[in-house]
C-alpha positions as MATLAB code, in Angstrom:
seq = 'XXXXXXXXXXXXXXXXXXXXXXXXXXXXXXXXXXXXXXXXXXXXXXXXXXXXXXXXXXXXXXXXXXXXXXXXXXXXXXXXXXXXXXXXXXXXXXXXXXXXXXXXXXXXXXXXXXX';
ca = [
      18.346   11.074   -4.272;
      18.546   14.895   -5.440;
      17.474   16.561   -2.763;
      14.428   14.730   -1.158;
      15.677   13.151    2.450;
      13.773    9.874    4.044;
      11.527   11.706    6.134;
      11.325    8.192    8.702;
      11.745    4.718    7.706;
       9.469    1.833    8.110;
       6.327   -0.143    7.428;
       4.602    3.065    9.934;
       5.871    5.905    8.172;
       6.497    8.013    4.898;
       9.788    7.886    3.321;
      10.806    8.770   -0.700;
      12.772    7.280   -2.989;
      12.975    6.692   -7.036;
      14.915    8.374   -9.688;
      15.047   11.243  -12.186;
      11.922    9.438  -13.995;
       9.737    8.512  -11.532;
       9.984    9.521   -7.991;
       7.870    7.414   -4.815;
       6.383    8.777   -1.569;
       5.581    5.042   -0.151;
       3.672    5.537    2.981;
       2.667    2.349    5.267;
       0.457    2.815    8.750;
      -2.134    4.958    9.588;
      -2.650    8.344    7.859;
      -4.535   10.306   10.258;
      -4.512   13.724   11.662;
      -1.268   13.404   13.485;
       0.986   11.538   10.524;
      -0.831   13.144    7.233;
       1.585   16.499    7.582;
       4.457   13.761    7.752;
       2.896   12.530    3.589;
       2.243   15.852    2.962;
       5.295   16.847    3.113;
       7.248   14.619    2.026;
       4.430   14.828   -1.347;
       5.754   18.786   -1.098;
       9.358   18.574   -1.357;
       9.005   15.777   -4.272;
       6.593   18.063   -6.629;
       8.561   21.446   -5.723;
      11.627   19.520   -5.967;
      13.979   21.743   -8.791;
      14.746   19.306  -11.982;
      12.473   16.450  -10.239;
      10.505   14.038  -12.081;
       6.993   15.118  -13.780;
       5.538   12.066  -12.103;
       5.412   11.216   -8.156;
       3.985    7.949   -7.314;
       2.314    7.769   -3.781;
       3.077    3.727   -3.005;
       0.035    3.220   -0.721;
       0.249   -0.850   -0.436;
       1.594   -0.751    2.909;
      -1.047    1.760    4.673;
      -3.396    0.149    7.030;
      -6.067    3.585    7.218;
      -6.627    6.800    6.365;
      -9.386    9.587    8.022;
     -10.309   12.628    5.602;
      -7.160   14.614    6.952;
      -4.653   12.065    4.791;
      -7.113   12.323    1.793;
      -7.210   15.820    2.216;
      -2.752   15.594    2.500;
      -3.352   14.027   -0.916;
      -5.763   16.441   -2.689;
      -3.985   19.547   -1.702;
      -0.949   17.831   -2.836;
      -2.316   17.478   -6.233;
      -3.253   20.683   -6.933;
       0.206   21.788   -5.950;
       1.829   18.781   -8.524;
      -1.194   19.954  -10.885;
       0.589   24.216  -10.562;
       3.998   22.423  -10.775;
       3.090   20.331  -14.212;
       3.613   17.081  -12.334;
       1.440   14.214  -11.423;
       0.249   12.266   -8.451;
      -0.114    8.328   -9.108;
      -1.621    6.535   -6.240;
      -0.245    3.132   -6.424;
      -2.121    0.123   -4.316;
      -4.434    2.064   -2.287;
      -5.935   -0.464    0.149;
      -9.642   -1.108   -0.090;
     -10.801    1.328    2.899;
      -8.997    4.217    1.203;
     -10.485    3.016   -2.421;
     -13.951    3.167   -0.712;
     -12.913    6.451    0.643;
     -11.772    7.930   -2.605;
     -15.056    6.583   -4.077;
     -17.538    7.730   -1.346;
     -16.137   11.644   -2.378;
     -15.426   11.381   -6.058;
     -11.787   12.166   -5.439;
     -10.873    8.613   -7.680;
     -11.817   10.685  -10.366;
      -8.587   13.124   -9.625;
      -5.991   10.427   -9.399;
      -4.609    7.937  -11.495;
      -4.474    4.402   -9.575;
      -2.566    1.908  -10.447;
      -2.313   -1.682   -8.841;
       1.198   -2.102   -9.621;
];
């Protein structure tokens, strides 16, 4: 995988995978205060990964909540892809974290994607 580990496996945690092109932080649970430095980094070593891809997909279809401390994981994230010249896609959020995004205008710094 060049240098990014599986951080846990699992439908409750964060783990990476992907290729040279397109590399995916899928995270499934709850993000909250105790698991959003688990995304976070993970989301780290995938933008400040050497030679990685310019675009890391955050597969969000199997998280059940997140509290302001995940979105927060995911905004400070971006600005670190956005220094790096790399991207953060968030792929499936559920609707709680789409109401989430939307209720603090952070939808408007993320792509989102449904597939």
């Amino acid at each position: 995988m060049g240098g990014v580990e599986d951080l846990e496996r699992g439908e409750q945690g964060v783990w990476v995978n992907g290729d040279d092109q397109r590399r995916v932080v899928q995270v499934g649970g709850e993000m909250d205060i105790d698991r959003a430095p688990m995304m976070y980094d993970a989301l780290q070593a995938a933008i400040t990964e050497p030679a990685g891809s310019d675009e890391i997909v955050v597969d969000l279809s199997d998280l059940s909540f997140c509290d302001s401390s995940g979105l927060n994981a995911l905004i400070h994230a971006r600005q670190t892809a956005a220094e790096h010249g790399r991207r953060i896609v968030l792929r499936t959020p559920p609707p709680q974290l789409r109401r989430l995004l939307e209720m603090t205008g952070a939808d408007a710094l993320f792509p989102i994607t449904d597939s």
